[in-house]
N, CA, C and O atoms as a MOPAC input file, in Angstrom:
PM7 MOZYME 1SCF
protein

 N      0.86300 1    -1.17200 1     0.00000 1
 C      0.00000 1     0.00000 1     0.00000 1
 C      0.91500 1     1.24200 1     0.00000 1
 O      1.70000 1     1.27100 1     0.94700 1
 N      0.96000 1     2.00500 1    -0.64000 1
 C      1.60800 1     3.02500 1    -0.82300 1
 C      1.41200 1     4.28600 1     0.14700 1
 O      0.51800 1     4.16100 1     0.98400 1
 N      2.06800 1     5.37600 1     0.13900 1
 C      1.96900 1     6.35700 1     1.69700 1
 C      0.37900 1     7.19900 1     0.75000 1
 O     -0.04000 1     7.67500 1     1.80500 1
 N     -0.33900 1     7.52400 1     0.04100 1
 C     -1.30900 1     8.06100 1     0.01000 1
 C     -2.68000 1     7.14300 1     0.78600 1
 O     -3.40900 1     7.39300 1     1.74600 1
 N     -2.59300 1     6.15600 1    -0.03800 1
 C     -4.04400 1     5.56500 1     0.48300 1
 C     -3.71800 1     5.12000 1     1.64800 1
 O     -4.76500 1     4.76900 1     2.19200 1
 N     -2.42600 1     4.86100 1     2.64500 1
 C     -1.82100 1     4.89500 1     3.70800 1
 C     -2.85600 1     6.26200 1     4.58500 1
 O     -3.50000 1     5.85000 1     5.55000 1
 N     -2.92500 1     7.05400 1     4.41100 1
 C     -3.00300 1     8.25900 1     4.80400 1
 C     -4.37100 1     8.45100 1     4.45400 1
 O     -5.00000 1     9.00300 1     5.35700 1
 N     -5.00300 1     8.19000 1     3.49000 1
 C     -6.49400 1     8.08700 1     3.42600 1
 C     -7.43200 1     6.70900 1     4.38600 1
 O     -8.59800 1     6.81500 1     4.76800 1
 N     -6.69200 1     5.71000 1     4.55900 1
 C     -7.36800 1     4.61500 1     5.20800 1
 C     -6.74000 1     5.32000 1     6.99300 1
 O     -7.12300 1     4.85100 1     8.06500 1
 N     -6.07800 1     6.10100 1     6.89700 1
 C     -5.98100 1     6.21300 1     8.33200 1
 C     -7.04400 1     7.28200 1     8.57800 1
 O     -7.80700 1     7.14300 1     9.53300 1
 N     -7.12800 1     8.23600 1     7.84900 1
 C     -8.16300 1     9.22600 1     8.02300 1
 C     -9.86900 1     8.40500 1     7.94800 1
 O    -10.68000 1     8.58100 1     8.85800 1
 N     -9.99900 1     8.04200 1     7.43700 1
 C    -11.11500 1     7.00000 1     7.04800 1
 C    -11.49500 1     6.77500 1     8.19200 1
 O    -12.61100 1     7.11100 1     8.58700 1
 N    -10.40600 1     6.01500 1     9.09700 1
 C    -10.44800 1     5.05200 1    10.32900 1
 C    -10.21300 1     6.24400 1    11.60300 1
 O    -10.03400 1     5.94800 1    12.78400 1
 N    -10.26100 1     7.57300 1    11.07700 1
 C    -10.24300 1     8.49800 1    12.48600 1
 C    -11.77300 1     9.49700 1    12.46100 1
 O    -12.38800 1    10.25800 1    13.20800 1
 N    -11.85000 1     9.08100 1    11.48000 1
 C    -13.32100 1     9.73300 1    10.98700 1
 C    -14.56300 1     9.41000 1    12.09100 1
 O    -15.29400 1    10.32600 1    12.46900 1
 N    -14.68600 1     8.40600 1    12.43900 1
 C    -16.01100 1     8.18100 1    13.48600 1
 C    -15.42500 1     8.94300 1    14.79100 1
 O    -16.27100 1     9.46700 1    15.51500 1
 N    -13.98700 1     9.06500 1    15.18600 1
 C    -13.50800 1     9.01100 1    16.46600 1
 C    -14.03400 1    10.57300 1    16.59800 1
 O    -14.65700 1    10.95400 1    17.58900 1
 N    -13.73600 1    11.36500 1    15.56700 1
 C    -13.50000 1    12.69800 1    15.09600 1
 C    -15.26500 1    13.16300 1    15.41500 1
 O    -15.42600 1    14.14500 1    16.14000 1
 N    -16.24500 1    12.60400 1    14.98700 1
 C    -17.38100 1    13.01900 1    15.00400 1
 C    -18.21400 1    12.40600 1    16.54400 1
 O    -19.30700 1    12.78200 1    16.96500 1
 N    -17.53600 1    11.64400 1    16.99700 1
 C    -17.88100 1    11.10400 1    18.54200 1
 C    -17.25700 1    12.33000 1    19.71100 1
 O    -17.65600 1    12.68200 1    20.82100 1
 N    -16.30100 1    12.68000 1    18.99900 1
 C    -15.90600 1    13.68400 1    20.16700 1
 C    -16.60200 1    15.27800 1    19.64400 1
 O    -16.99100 1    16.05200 1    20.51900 1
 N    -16.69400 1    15.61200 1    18.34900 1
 C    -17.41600 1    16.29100 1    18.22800 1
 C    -18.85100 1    16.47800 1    18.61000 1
 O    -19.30400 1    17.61800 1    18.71300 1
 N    -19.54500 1    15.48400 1    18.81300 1
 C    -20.92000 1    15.20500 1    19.44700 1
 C    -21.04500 1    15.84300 1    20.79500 1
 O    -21.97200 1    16.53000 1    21.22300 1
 N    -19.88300 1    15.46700 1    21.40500 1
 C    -19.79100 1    15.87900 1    22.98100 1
 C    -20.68800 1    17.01700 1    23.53500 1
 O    -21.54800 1    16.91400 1    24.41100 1
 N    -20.32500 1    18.09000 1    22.86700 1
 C    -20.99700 1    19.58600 1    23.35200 1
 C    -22.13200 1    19.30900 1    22.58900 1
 O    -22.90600 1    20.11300 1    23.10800 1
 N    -22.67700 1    18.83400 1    21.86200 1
 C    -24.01700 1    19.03800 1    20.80900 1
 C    -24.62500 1    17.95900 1    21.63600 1
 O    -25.35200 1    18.58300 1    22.40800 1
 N    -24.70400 1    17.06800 1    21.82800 1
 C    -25.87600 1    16.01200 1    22.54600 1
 C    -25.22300 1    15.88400 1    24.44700 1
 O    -24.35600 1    15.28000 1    25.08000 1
 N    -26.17100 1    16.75100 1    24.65200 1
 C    -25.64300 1    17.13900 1    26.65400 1
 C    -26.22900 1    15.89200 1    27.38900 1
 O    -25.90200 1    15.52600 1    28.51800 1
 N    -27.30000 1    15.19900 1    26.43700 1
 C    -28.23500 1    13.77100 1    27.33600 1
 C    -26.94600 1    12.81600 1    26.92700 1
 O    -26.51600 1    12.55600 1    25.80300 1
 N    -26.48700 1    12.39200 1    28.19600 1
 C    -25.45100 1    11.18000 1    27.97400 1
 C    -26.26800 1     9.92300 1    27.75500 1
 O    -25.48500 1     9.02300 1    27.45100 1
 N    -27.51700 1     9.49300 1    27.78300 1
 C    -27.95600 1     8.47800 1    27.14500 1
 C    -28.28900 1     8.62600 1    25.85400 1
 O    -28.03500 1     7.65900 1    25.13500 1
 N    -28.93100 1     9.83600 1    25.21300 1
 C    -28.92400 1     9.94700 1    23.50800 1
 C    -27.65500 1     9.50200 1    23.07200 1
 O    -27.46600 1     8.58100 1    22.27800 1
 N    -26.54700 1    10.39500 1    23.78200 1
 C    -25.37900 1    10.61900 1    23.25400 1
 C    -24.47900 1     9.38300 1    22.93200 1
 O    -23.73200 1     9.29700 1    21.95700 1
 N    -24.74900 1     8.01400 1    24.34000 1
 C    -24.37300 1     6.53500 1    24.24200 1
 C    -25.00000 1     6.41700 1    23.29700 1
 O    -24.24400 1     6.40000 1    22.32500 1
 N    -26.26200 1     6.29700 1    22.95300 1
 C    -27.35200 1     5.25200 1    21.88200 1
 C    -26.75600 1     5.88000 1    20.59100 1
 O    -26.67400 1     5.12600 1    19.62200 1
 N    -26.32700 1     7.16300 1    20.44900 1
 C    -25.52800 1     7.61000 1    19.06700 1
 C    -24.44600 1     7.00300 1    18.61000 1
 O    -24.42100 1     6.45200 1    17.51000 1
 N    -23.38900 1     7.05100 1    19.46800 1
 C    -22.12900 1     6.16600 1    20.14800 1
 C    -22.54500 1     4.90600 1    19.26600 1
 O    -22.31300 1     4.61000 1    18.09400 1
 N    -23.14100 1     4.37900 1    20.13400 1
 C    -23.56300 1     2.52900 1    19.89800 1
 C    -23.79100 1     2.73700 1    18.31900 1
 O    -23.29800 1     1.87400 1    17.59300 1
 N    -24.58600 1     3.94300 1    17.63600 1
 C    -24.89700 1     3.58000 1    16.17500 1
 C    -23.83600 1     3.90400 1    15.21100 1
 O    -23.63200 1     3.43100 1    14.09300 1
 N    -23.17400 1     4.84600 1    15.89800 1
 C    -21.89800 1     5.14700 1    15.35700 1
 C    -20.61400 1     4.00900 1    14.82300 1
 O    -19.81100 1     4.05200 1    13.89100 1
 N    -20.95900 1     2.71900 1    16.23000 1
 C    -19.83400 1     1.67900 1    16.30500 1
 C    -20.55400 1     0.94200 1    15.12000 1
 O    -20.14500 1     0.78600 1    13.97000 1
 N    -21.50800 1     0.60600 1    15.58400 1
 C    -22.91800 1    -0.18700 1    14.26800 1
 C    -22.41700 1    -0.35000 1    12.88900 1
 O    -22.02700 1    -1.33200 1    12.25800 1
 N    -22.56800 1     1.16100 1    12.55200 1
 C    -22.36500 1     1.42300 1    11.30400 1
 C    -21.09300 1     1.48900 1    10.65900 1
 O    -20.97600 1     1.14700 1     9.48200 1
 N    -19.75500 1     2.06200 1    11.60200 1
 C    -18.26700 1     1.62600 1    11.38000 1
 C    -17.92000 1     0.16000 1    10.81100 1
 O    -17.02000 1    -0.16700 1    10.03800 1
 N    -18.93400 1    -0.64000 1    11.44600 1
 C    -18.23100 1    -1.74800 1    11.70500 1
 C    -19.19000 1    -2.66800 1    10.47500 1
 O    -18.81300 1    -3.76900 1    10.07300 1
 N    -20.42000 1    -2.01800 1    10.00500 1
 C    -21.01600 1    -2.77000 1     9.01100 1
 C    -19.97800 1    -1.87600 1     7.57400 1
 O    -19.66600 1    -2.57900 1     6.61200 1
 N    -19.68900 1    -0.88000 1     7.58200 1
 C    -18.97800 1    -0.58300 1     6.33300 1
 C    -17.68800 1    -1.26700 1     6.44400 1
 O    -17.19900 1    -1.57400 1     5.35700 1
 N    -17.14700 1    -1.52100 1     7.28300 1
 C    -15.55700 1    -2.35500 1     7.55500 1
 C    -15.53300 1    -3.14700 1     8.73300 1
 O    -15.88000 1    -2.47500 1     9.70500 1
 N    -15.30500 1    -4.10400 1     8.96000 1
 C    -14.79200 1    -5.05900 1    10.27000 1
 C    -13.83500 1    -5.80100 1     9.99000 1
 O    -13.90300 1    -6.59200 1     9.04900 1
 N    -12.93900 1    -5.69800 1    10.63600 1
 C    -11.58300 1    -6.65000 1    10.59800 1
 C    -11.51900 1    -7.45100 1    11.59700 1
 O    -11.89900 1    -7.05900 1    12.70000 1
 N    -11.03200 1    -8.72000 1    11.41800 1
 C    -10.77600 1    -9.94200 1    12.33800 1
 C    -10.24900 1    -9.57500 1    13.51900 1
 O     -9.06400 1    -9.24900 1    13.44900 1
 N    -10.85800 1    -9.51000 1    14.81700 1
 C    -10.63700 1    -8.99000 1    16.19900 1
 C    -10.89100 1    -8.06400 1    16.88200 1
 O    -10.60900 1    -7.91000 1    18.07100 1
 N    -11.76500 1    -6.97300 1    15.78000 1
 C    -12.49000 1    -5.68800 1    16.29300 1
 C    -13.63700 1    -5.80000 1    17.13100 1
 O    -13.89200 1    -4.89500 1    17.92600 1
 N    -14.55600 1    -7.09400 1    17.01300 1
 C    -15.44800 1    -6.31100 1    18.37900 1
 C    -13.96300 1    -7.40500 1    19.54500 1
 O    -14.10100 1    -6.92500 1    20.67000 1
 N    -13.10300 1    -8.22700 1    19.60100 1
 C    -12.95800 1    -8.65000 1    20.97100 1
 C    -12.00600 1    -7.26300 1    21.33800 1
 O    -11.90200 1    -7.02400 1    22.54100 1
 N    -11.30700 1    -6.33600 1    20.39000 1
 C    -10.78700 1    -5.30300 1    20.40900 1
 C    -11.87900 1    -4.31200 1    21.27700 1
 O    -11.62800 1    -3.88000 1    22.40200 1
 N    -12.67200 1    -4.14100 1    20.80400 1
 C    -14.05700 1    -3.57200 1    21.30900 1
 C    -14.30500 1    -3.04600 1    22.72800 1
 O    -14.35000 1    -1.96900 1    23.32100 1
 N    -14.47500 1    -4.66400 1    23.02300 1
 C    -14.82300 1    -4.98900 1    24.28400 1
 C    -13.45000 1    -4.96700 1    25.27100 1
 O    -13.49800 1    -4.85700 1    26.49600 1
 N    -12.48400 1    -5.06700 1    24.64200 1
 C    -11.33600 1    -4.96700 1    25.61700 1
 C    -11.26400 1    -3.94500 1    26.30900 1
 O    -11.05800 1    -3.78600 1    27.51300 1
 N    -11.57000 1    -2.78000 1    24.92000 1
 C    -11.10800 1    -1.42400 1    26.03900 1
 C    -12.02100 1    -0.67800 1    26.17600 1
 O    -11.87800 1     0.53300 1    26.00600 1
 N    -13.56800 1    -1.42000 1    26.63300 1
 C    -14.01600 1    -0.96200 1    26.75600 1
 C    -14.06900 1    -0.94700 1    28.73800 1
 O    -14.25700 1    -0.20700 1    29.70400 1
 N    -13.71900 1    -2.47900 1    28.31000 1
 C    -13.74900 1    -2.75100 1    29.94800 1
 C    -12.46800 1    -2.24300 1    30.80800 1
 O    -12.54900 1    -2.08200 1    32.02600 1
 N    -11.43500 1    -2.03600 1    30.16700 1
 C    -10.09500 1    -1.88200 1    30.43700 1
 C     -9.97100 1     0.03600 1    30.66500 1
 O     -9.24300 1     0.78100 1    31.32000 1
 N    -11.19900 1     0.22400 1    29.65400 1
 C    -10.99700 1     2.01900 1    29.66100 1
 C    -12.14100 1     2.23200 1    31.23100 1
 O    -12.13100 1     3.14400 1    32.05800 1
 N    -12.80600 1     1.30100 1    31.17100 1
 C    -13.84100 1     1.56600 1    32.77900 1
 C    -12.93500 1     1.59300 1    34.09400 1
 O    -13.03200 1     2.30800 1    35.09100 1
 N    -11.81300 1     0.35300 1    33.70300 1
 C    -11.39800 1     0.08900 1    35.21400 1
 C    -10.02700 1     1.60900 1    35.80100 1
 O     -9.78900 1     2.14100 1    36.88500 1
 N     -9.43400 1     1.78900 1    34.29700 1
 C     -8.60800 1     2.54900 1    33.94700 1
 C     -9.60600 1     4.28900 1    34.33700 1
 O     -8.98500 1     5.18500 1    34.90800 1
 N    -10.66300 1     4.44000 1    34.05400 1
 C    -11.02500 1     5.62900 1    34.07200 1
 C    -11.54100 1     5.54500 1    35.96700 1
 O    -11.48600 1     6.61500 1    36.57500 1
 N    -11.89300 1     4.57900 1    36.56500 1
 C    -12.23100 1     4.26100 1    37.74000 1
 C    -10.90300 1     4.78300 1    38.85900 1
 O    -10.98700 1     5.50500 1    39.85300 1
 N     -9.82200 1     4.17800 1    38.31500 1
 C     -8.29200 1     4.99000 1    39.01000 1
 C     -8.33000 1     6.05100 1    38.75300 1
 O     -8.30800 1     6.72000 1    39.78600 1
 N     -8.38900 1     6.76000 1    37.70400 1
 C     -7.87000 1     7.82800 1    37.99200 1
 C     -8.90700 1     8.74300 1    38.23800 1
 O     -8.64200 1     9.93600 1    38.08900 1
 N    -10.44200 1     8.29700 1    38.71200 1
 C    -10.90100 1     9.47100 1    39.41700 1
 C    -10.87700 1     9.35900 1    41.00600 1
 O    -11.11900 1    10.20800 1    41.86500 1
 N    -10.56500 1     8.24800 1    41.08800 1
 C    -10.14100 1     7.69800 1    42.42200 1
 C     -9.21600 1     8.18100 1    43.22700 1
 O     -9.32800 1     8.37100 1    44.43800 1
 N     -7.96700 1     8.44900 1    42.30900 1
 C     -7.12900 1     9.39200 1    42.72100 1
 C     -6.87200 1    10.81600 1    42.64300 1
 O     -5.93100 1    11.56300 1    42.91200 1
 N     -8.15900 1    10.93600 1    42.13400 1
 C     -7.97800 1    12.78200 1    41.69300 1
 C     -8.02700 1    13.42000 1    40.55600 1
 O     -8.55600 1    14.47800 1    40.21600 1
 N     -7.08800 1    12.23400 1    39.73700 1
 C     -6.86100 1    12.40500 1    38.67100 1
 C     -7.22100 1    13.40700 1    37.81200 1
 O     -6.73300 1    14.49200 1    37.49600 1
 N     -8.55000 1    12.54800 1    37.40100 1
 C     -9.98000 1    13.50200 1    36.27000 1
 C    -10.87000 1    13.59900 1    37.28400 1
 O    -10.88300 1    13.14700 1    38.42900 1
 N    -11.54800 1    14.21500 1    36.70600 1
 C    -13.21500 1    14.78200 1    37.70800 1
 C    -14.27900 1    14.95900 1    36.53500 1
 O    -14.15800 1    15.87000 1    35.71500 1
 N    -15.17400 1    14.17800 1    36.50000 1
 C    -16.49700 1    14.37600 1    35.31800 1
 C    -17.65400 1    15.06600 1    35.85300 1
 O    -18.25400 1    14.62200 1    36.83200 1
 N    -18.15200 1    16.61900 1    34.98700 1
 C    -19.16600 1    16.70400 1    35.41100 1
 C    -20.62000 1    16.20700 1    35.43200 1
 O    -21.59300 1    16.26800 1    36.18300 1
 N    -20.18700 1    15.52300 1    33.86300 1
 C    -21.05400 1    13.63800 1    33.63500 1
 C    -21.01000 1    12.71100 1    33.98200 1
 O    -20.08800 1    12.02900 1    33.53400 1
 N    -21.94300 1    12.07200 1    34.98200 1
 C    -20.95800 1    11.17100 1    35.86700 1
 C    -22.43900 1    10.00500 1    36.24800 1
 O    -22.93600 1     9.58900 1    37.29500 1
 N    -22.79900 1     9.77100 1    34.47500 1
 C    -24.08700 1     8.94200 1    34.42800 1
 C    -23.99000 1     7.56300 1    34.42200 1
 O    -24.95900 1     6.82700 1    34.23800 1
 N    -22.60500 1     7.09800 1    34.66000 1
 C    -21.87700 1     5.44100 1    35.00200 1
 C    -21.44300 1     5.30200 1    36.22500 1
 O    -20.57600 1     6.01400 1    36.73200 1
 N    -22.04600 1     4.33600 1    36.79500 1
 C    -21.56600 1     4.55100 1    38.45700 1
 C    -21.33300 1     6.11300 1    39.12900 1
 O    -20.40400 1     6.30500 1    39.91500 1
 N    -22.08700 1     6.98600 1    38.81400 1
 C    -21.85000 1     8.09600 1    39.57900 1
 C    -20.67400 1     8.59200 1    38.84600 1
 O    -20.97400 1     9.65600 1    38.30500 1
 N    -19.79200 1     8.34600 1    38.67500 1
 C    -18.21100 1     8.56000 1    38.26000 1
 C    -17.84900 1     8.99300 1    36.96800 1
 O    -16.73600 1     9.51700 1    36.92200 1
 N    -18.59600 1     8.91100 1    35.68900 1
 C    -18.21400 1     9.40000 1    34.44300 1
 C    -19.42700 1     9.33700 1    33.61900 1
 O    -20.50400 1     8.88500 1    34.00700 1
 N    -19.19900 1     9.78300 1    32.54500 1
 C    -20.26900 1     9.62800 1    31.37200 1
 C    -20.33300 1     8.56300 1    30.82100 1
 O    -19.41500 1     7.95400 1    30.27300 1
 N    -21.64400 1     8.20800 1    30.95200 1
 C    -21.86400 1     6.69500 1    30.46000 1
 C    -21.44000 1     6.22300 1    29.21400 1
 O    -21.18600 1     5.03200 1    29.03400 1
 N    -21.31500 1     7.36400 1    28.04600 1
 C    -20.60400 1     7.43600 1    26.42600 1
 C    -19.07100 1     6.73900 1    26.81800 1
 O    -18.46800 1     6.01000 1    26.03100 1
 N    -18.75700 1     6.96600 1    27.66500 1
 C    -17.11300 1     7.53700 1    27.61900 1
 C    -16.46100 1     5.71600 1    27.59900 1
 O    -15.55400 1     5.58800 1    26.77700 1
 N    -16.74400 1     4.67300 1    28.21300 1
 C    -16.40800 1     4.23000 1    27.50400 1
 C    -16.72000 1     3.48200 1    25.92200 1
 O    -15.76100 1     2.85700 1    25.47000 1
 N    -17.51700 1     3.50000 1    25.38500 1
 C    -17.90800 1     3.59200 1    24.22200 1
 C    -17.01000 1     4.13500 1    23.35600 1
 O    -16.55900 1     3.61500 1    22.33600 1
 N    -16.68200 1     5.62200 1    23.99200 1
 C    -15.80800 1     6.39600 1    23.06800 1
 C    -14.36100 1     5.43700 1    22.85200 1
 O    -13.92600 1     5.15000 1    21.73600 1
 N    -13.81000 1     5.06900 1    23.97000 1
 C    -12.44100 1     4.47800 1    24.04800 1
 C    -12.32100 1     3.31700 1    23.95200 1
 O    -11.16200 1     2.90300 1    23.98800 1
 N    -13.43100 1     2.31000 1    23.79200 1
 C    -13.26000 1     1.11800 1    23.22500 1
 C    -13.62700 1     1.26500 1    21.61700 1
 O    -13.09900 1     0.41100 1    20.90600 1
 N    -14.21100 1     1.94600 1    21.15600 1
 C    -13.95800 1     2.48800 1    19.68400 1
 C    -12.63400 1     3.04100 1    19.39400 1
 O    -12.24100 1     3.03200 1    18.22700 1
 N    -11.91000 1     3.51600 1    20.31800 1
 C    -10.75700 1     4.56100 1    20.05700 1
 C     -9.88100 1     2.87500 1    20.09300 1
 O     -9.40800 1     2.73000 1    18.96600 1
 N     -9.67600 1     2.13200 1    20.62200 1
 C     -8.62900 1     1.13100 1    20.76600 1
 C     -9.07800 1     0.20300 1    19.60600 1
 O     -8.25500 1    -0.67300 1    19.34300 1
 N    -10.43500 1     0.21100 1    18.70700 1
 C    -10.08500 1    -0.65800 1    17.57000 1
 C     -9.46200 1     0.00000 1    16.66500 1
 O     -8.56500 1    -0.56900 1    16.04300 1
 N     -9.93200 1     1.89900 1    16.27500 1
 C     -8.72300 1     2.29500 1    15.45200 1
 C     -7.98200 1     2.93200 1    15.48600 1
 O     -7.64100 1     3.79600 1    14.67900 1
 N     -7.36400 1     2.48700 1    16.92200 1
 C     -5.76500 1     2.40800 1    16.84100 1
 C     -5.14200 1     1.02500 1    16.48200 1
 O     -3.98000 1     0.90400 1    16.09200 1
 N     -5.97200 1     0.04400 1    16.63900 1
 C     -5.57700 1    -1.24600 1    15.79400 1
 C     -4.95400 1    -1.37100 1    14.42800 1
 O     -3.91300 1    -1.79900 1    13.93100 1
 N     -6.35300 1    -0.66100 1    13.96500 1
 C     -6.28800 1    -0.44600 1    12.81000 1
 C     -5.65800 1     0.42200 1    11.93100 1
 O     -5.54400 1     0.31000 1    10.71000 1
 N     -5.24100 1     1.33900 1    12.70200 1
 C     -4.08800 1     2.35700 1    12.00400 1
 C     -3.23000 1     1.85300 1    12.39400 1
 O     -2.43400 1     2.10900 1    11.49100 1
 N     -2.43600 1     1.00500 1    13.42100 1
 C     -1.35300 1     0.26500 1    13.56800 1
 C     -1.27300 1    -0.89100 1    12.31300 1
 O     -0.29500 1    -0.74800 1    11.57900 1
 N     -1.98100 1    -1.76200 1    12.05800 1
 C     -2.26300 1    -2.54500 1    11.05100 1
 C     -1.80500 1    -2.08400 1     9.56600 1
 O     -1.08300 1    -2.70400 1     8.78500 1
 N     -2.49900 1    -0.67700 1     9.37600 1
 C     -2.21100 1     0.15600 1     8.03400 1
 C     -0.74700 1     0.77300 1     8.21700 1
 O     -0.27300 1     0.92700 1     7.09100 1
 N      0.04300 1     1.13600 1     9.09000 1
 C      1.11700 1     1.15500 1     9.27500 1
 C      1.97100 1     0.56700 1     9.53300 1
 O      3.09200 1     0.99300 1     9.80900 1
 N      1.58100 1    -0.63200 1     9.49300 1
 C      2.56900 1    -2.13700 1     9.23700 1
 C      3.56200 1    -2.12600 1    10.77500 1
 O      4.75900 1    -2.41300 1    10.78900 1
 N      3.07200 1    -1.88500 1    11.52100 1
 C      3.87800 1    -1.64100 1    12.83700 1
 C      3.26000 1    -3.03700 1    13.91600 1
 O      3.68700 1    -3.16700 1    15.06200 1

């Protein structure tokens, strides 16, 4: 694969991440904002799925909960959305178990 479509399949694959965080300030109901999330992953994953993306998925999704759980524990972050256990926005991990399949996947396209 050559460095253009290199650079277009990575943009491609940052494209949902890009409009999930853009959502943030535009949908303030963190349950619309999950159920968007969820259609967002839906539809990523019916135009492209690669072998290990939902166990990718689910990894960090659970891994971004336990991970986001420390560090408000310690001070860390502080959410003023805090519609998951009291503690964060219920989107949020959604957002970062989407964010860890494409970084897969731009690792993959970058042969790394």
């Amino acid at each position: 694969m050559n460095l253009k479509n290199k650079i277009i399949n990575i943009v491609l694959n940052i494209i949902p991440i890009l409009v999930m965080i853009w959502l943030i300030p535009i949908i303030e109901n963190d349950y619309v904002l999950t159920a968007v999330y969820i259609g967002i992953i839906i539809i990523s994953f019916f135009i492209k799925k690669e072998k290990g993306d939902t166990f990718i998925l689910i990894f960090g999704f659970f891994a971004m909960i336990l991970s986001e759980m420390v560090f408000i524990s310690t001070g860390v972050e502080t959410f003023v959305r805090n519609t998951l256990f009291g503690l964060m926005p219920l989107w949020l991990p959604f957002l970062w178990g989407y964010g860890f399949v494409a970084i897969k996947r731009v690792l993959k396209i970058l042969e790394i």
